[in-house]
C-alpha positions in Angstrom: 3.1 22.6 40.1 3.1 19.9 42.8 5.2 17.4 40.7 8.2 19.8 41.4 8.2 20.0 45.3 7.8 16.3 45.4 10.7 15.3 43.0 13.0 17.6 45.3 11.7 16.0 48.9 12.3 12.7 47.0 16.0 13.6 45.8 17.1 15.2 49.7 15.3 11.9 51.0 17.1 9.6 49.2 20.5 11.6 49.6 20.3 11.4 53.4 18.7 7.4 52.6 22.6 7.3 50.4 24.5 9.1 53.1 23.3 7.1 55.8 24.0 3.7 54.2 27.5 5.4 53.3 28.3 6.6 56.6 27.6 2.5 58.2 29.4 1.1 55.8 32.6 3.3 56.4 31.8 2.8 60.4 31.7 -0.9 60.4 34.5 -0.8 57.8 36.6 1.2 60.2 35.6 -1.1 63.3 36.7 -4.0 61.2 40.3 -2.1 60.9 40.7 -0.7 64.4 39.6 -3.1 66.3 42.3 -6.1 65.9 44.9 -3.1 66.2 43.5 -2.3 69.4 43.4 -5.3 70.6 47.0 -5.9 69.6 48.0 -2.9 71.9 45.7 -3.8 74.6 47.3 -7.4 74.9 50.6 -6.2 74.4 50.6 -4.4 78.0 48.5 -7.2 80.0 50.3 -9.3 82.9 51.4 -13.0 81.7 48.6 -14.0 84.3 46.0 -12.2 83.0 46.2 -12.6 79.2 46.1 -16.6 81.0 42.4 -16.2 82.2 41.8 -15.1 78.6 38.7 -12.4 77.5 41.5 -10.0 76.8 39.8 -8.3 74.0 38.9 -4.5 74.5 40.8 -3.4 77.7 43.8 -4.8 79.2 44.1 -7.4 82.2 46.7 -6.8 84.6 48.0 -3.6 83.1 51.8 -3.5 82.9 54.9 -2.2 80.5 56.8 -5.5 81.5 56.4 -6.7 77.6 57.5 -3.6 76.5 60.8 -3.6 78.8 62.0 -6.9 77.9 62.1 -6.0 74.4 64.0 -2.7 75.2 66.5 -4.7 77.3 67.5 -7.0 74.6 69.8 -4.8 72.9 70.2 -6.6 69.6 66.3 -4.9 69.3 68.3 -1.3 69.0 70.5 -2.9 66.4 68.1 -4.2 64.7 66.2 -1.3 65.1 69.2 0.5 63.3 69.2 -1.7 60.4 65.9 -1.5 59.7 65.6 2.5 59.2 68.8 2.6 57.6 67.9 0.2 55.0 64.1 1.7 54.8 65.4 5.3 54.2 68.4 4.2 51.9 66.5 2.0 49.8 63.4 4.2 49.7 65.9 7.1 48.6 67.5 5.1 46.1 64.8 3.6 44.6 63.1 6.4 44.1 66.2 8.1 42.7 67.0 5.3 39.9 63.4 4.8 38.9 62.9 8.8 37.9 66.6 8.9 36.1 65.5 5.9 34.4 61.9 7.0 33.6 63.0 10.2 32.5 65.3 9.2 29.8 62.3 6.6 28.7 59.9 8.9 28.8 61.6 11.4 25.8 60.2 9.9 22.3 63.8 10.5 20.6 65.6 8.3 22.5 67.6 5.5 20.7 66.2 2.3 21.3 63.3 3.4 23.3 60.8 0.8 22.0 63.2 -2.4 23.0 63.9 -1.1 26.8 60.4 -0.6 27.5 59.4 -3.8 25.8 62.4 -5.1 27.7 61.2 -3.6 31.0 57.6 -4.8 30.7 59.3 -8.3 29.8 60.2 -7.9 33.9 57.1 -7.4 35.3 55.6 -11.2 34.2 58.1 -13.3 34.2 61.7 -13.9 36.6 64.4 -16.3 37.2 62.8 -17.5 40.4 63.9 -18.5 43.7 67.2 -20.6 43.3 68.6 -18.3 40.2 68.6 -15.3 42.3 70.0 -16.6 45.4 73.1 -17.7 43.2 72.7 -14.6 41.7 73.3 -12.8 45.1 76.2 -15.6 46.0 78.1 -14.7 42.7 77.8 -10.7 43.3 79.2 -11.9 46.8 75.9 -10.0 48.4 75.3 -12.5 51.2 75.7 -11.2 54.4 76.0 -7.9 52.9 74.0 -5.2 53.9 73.8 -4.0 50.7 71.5 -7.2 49.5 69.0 -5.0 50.8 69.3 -2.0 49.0 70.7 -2.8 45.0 68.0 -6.0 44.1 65.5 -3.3 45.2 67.0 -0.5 42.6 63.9 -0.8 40.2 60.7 -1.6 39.5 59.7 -1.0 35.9 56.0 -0.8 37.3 57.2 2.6 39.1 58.7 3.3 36.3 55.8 3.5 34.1 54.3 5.5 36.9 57.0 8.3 36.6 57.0 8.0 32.9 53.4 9.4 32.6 54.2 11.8 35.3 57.1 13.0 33.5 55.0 13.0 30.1 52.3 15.8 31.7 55.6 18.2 32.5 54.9 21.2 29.5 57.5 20.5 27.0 58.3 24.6 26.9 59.3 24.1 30.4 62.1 22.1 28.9 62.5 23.9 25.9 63.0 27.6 27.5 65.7 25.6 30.5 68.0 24.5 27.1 67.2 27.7 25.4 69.4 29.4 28.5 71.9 26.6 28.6 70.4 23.8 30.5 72.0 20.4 29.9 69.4 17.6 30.7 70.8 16.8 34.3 69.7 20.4 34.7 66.5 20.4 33.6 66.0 16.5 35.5 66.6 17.8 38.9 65.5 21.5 38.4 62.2 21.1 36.6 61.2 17.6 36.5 62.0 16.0 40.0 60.2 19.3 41.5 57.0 19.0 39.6 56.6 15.6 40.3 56.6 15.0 44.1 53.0 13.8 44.1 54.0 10.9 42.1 58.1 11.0 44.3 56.3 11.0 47.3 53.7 8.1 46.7 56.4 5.6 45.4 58.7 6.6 48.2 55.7 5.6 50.5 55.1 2.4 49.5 59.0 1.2 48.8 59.6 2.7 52.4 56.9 0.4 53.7 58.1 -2.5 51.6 61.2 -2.3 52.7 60.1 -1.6 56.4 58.3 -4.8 56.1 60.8 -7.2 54.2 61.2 -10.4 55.7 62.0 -12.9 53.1 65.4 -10.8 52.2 66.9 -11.6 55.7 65.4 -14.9 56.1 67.0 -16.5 52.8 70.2 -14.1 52.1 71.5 -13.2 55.6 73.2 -15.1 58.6 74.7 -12.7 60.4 72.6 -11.9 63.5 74.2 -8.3 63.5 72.3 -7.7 59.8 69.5 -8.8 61.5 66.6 -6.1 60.7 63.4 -5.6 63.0 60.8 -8.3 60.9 64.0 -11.0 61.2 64.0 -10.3 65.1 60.3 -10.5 65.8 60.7 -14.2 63.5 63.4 -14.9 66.4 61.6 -13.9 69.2 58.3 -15.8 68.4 60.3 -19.2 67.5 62.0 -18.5 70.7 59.2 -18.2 72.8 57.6 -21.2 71.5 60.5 -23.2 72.0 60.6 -22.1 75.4 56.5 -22.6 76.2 57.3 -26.2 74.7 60.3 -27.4 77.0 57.9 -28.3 79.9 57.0 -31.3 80.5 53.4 -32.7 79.8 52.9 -29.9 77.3 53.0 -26.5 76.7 52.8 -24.1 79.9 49.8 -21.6 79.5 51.2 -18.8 82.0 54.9 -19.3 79.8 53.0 -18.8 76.8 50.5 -15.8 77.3 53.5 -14.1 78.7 56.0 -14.5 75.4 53.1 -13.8 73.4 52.8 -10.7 75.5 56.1 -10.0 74.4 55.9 -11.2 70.2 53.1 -8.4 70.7 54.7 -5.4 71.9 57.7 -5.7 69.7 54.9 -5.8 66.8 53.4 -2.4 68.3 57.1 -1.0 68.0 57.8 -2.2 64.6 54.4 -0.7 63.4 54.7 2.9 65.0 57.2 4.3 62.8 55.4 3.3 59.5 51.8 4.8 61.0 54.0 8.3 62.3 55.6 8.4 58.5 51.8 8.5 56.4 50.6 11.4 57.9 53.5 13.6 57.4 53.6 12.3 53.1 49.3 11.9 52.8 48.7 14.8 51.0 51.1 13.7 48.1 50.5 10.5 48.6 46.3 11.4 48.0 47.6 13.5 44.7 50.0 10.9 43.6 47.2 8.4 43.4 45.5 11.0 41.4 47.8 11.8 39.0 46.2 11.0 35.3 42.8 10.2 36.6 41.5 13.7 35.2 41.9 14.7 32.0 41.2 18.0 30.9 
């Protein structure tokens, strides 16, 4: 009778033994993620003279929004700025767009030539043309300093794709069915039933192509020239080879009070970059959370 009262005060101990182990790891896990972010925004407002006498780690020396006014006076920021959501809504919306219409017509079993797309498709996702063939590529579709070289290369990504696909393939097939019985064509039944059902998976793929493209450097650094194209990533690049080239022009070396104080300012304008992504995933989390989800129970 006593063997039953001891299993139990062994199973609660080692829960609380699990949860407490659990709960430290996520703690020091979250530290490890906070903490250079805080220290990020706690550099970006110190004074030029006190990021000089250096222990700037967990509270800010010389408190001041100087940093943060220099890069709201420059006003190629707010054009950049421009760019940058513009091409991070567009393409998001468009990408997400193409990769259901596609998806949907490869996901119906009847369609002609089904097998060779997807082979085709899945022929994408391991091998490419490389560097050099795509920048002619973009020459001969006369997308250089084009804002659209940001939005059509990005179109599709079979590995989306796929993701919609199975999506698309747990929508009942008498949802379909009773839409055509009352006269649905299949455009109809695409952005009536389908795209509606699926904004766990809509919502997840729009997340990360937004952030992509929030994030895309490489695009602007090997495709565009035109400073007025320039988006936000492409302006920070600027701004840091600026202020190096700057901290370097004095004699005998590089100038520490020069330097802290542009690197005060390569900081903030990576505080502004990064708000707009971190006020976005809240407001899409709860599909996001589903969309990652999606086909991991079957019942």
């Amino acid at each position: 009778m006593e063997a039953a009262p001891r299993k139990a005060s062994a199973k609660v101990k080692d829960g609380r033994v699990f949860n407490a182990i659990n709960v430290t790891l996520l703690v020091i896990f979250t530290l490890i993620i906070i903490v250079p972010i805080w220290n990020v925004l706690v550099m970006s407002v110190s004074s030029g003279p006190g990021m000089a006498e250096g222990g700037v780690a967990l509270w800010p020396k010389g408190f001041t929004l100087q940093n943060y006014q220099k890069v709201f006076a420059d006003e190629s920021i707010w054009r950049a700025f421009f760019i940058s959501v513009s091409k991070t809504v567009l393409g998001a919306g468009t990408h997400v767009i193409f990769c259901a219409m596609v998806a949907y017509g490869l996901s119906k079993r009847n369609l002609v030539g089904r097998g060779f797309y997807t082979k085709f498709g899945v022929f994408t996702m391991y091998f490419g043309g490389g560097m050099i063939p795509m920048y002619l590529l973009i020459k001969s579709l006369g997308l250089l300093n084009n804002f659209w070289v940001y939005i059509i290369p990005g179109l599709l990504s079979y590995y989306d794709v796929i993701i919609l696909m199975n999506f698309f393939r747990d929508v009942p097939a008498s949802l379909e069915e009773s839409a055509k019985i009352d006269g649905a064509n299949d455009w109809t039944v695409f952005t009536r039933i389908f795209l509606p059902l699926s904004k766990p998976a809509l919502a997840t793929i729009t997340l990360f192509s937004g952030v992509s493209q929030w994030n895309d450097f490489m695009t602007a650094k090997m495709y565009i020239s035109d400073k007025n194209l320039y988006p936000l990533q492409m302006k920070i690049y600027e701004i840091i080879v600026e202020s190096q080239t700057k901290a370097l022009d004095f004699q005998g070396g590089v100038d520490l009070l020069v330097q802290t104080s542009s690197k005060g300012v390569q900081l903030a304008t990576i505080v502004i970059t990064t708000v707009p992504i971190l006020m976005i995933y809240p407001l899409l989390q709860k599909y996001f959370i589903s969309g990652m989800m999606a086909g991991a129970v079957k019942e």
